[in-house]
C-alpha positions as MATLAB code, in Angstrom:
seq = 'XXXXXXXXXXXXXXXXXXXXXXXXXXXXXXXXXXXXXXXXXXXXXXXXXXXXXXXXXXXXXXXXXXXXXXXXXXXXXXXXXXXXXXXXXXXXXXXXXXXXXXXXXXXXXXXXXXXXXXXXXXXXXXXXXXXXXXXXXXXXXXXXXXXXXXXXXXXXXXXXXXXXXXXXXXXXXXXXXXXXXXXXXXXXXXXXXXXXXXXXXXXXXXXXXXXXXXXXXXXXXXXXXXXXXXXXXXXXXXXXXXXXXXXXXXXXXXXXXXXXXXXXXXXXXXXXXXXXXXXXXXXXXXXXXXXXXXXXXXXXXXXXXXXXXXXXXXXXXXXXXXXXXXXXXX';
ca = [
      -6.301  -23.623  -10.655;
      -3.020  -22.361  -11.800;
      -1.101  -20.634   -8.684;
       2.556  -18.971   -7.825;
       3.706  -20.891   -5.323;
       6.761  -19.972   -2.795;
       8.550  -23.439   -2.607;
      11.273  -22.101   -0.557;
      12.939  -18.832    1.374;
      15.506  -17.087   -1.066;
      15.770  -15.137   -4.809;
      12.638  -14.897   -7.083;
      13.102  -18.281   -8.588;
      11.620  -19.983   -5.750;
       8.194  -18.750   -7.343;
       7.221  -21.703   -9.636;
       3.674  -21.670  -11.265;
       1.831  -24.957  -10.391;
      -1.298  -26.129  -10.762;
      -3.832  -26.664   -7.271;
      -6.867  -27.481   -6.338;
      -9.186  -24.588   -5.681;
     -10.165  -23.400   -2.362;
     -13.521  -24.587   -0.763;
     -15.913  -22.550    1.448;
     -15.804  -23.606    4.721;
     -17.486  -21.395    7.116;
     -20.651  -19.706    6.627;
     -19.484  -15.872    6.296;
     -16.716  -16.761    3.678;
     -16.957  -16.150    0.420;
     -15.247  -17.135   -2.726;
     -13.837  -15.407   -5.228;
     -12.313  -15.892   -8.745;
      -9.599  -13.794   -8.984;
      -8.918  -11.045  -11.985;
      -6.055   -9.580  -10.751;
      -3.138   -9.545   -7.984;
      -1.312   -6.338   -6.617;
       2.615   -7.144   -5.859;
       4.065   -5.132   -3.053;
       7.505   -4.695   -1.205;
       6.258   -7.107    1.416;
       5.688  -10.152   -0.638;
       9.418   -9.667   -1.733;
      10.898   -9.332    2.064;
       8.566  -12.636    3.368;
      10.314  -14.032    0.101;
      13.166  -13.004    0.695;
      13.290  -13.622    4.701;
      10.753  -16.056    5.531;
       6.590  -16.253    6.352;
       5.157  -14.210    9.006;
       3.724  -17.129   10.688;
       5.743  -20.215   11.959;
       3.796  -22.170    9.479;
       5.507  -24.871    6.360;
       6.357  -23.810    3.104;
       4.919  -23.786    0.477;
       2.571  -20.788    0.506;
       0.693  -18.326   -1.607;
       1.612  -14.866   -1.121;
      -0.112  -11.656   -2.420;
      -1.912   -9.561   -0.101;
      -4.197   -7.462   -2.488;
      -6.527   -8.823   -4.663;
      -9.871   -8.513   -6.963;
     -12.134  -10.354   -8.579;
     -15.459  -11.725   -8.680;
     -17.475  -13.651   -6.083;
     -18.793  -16.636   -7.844;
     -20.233  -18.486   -4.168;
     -20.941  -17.555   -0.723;
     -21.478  -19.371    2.105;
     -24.784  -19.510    3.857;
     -24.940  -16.380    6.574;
     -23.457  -14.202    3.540;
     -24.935  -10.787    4.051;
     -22.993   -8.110    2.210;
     -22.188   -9.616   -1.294;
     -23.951  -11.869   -4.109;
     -22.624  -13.869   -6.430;
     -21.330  -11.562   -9.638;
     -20.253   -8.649   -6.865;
     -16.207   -7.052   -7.469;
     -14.545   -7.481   -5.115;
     -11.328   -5.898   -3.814;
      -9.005   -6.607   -0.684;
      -5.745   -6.951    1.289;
      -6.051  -10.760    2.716;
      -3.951  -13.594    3.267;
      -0.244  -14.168    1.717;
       1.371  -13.420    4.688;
       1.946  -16.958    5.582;
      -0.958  -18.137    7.242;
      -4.150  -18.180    4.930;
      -3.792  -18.455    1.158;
      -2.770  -15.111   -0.841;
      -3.858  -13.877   -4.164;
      -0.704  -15.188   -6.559;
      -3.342  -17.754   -7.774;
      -6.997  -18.744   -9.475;
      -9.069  -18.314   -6.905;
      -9.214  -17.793   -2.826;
     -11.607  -17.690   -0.009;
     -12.312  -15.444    2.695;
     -14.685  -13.998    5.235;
     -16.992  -11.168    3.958;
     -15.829   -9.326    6.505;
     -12.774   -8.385    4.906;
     -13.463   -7.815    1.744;
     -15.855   -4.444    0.129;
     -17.272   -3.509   -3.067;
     -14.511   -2.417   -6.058;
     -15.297    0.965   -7.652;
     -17.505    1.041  -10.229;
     -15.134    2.457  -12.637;
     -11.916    0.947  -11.660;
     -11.096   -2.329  -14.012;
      -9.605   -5.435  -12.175;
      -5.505   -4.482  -12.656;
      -6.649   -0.620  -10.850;
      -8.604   -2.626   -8.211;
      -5.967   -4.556   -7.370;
      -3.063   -2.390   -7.392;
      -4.501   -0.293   -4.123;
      -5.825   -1.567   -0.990;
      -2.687   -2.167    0.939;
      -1.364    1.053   -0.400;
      -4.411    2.949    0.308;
      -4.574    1.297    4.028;
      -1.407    2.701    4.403;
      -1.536    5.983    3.257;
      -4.733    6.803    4.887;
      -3.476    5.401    8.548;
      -0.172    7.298    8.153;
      -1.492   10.824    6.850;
      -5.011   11.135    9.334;
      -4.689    8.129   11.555;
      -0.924    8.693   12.720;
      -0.557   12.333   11.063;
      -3.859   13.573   12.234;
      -3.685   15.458    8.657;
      -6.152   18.440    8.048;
      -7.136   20.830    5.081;
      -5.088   23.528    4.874;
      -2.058   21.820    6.257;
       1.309   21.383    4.701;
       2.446   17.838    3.838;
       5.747   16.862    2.962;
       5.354   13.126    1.221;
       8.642   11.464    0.328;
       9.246    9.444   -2.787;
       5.822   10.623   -4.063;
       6.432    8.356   -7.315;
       6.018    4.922   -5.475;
       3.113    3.151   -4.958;
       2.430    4.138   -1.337;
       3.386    8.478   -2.222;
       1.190    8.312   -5.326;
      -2.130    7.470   -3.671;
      -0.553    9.104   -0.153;
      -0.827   12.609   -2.498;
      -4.105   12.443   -3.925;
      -5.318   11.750   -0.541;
      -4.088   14.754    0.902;
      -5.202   16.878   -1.832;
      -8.925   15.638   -1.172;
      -8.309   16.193    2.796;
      -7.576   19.799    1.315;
      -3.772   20.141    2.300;
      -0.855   21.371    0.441;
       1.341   18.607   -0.903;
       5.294   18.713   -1.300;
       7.249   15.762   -2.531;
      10.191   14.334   -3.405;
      11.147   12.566   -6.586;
      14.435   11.700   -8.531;
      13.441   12.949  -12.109;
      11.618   15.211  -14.454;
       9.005   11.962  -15.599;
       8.467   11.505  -11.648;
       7.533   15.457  -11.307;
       4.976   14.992  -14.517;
       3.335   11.981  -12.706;
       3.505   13.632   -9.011;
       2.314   16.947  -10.688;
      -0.741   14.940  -12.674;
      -1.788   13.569   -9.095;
      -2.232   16.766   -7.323;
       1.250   17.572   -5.821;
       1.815   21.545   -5.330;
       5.708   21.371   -5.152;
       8.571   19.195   -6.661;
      11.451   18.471   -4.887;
      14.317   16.830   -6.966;
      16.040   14.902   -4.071;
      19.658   13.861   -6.323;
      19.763   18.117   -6.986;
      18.485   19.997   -3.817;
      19.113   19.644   -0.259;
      15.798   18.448    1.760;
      16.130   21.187    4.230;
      16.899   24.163    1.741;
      14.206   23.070   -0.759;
      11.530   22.656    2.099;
      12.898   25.930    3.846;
      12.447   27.709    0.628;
       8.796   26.375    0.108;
       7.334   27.048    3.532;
       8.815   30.371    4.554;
      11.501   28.951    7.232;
       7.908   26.629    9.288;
       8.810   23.502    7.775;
       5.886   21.347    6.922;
       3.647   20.441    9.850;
       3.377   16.757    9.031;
       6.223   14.728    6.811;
       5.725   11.101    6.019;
       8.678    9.072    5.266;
       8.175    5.459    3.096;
      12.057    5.609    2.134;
      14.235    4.788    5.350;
      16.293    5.489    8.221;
      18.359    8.333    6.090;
      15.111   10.079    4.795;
      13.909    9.711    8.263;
      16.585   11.589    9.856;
      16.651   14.311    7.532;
      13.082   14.864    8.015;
      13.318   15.407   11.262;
      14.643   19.145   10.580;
      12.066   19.892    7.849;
       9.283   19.214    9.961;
       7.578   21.861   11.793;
       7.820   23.106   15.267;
       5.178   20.877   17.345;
       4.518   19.280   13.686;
       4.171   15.400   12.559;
       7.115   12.900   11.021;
       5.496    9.362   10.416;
       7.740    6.761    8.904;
       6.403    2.916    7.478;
       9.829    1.980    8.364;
      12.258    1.000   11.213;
      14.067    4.564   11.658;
      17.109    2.611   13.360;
      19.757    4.370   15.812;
      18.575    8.194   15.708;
      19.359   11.013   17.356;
      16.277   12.538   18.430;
      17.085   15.426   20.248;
      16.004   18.450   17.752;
      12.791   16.154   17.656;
      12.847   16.900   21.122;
      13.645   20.850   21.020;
      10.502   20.916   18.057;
       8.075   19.015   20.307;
       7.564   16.254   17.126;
       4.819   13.614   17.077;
       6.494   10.476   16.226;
       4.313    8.027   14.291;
       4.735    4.712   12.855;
       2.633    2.513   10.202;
       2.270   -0.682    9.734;
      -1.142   -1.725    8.209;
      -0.436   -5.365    8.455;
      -0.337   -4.788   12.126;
      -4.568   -5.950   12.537;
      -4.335   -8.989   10.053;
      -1.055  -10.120   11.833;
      -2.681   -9.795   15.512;
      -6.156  -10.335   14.539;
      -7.104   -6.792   15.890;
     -10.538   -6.819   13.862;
     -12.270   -3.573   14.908;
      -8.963   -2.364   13.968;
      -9.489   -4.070   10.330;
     -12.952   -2.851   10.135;
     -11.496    0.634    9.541;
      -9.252   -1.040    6.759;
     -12.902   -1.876    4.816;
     -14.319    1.750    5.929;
     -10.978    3.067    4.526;
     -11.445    1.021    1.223;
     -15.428    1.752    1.059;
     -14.666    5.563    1.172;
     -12.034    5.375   -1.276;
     -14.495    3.575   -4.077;
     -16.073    6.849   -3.323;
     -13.282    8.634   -4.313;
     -12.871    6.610   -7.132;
     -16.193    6.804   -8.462;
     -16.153   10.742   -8.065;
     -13.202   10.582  -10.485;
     -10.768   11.897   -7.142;
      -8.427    8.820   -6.807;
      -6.674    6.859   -9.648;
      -4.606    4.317   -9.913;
      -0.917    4.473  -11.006;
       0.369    1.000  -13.109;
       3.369    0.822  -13.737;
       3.400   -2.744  -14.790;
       1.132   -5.320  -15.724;
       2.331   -8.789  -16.011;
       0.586  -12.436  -16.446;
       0.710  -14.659  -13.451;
       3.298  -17.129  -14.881;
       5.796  -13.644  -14.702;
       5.464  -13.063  -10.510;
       9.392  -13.998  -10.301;
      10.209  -10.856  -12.954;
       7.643   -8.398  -11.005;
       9.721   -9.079   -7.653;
      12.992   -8.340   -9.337;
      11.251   -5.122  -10.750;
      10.414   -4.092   -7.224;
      13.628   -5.330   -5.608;
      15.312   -2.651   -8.160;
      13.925   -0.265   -5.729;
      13.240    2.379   -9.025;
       9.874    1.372  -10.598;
       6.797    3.819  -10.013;
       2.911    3.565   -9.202;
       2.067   -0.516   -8.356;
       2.934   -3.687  -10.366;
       0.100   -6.208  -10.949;
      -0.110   -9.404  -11.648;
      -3.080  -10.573  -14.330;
      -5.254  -13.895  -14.036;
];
């Protein structure tokens, strides 16, 4: 099978396409699955960039979200047949295979049923972003209809799905983009209020939109800067979740607003092997086909590239200004 291998830590040219031998079934449960399609996200750049997640040798497979078909199960299979789509976050973080190639294995257990009317590319452009945006907005955020959300860089793969979420949850949605295209997208997905971020100041724009309350959860998938400022915009006894390491802060007006501090990390259950905590990851993905089907939740490309181009769609995320998910075609 033809795979992107990671040869070695350092820029995208360490990504050579080579061919392997495919995977084999080895334990009853697993199942096998020829892939269609491979979602490329921020973390398969920083493990690039900085080294596996497991003290395990290079070279390795990365890709965390895939889709495709199952074309073999082993022989306590219960949940899928031969011919089933098939979508998932698995592997790629170092220690099992990821999805930068032909084919991979894995136990049933992680994987669920693609929408029926989501192609491959859609399939694979969401589970780790969906993972995350449903753990930070109800899991961390404890987010309910008729709520105000502020959801920062609302463009990106993480805000897009992150908005139409909270729309279906029934909550108002702010969000911040850099330009007028961004606003048409965030608009199209369900977002009640624009905020240009290069034009207004965070705290006058979200001042202006909720009356002086501030929004009663924010969720931050920029950085420590965002972070800070969001700390002000959120609401007395309100919600600030961040994916990222907020750094040195001073918290004390998080203190005088009584703030729920959250943080997300969805890779947290695959890289402990918490697996009632993954379970909710395939409840999570199992509702969202739902979604999908229902014509709720859609997908935002804002790439498509063949396998052999992996190297070019990690410099397209590295440039830190592409929208909606790259993905990477079989």
């Amino acid at each position: 099978m033809k795979a992107i291998v990671m040869t070695a830590v350092g820029t995208p040219d360490v990504l050579t396409l080579q061919d392997m031998a495919e995977p084999e079934i080895t334990q009853p449960t697993q199942i096998k699955v020829k892939l269609q399609a491979a979602g490329v996200n921020p973390v398969d750049t920083k493990i690039r960039r900085n080294g596996l997640l497991y003290d395990r040798p290079l070279p390795a497979i990365l890709g965390c979200d895939g889709a495709g078909i199952v074309v073999e199960t082993g022989s306590d299979v219960d949940r899928f047949k031969v011919g089933d789509k098939v979508w998932f976050c698995h592997g790629g973080l170092g220690r099992e295979a990821g999805n930068y190639a032909g084919y991979n294995v894995l136990d049933q257990r992680w994987a669920a049923l693609m929408p029926n009317t989501f192609s491959y590319t859609e399939a694979a452009a969401l589970p780790l972003v969906l993972i995350t945006a449903a753990g930070a907005l109800f899991g961390r955020g404890g987010l309910a209809a008729g709520q105000t959300v502020l959801i920062h860089a609302g463009a990106g793969g993480v805000g897009s799905v992150a908005i139409q979420l909270a729309k279906i949850a029934g909550a108002r949605v702010l969000t911040t983009v850099s330009s007028e295209q961004k606003a048409e997208l965030v608009k199209k997905l369900g977002a009640d209020d624009v905020i240009f971020y290069r034009q207004d100041t965070l705290a006058d724009a979200v001042d202006r939109l909720t009356d002086g309350k501030g929004a009663d959860l924010v969720f931050d998938t920029v950085g420590p800067d965002v972070f800070k400022d969001s700390i002000g915009v959120t609401a007395y006894f309100g919600r600030l979740v961040t994916l990222l390491d907020p750094g040195a802060v001073n918290l004390a007006e998080a203190r005088l607003r009584n703030l729920l501090l959250g943080f997300e990390l969805m890779l947290t259950p695959m890289l402990k092997d918490l697996h009632e905590a993954r379970d909710k990851h395939i409840d999570i993905l199992n509702q969202c086909a739902g979604y999908a089907d229902q014509g709720l939740l859609k997908a935002h490309i804002g790439a498509q590239l063949p396998l052999a181009e992996a190297a070019k769609a990690h410099e397209m995320i590295e440039t830190g200004h592409t929208t909606g998910k790259i993905v990477l075609s079989l």
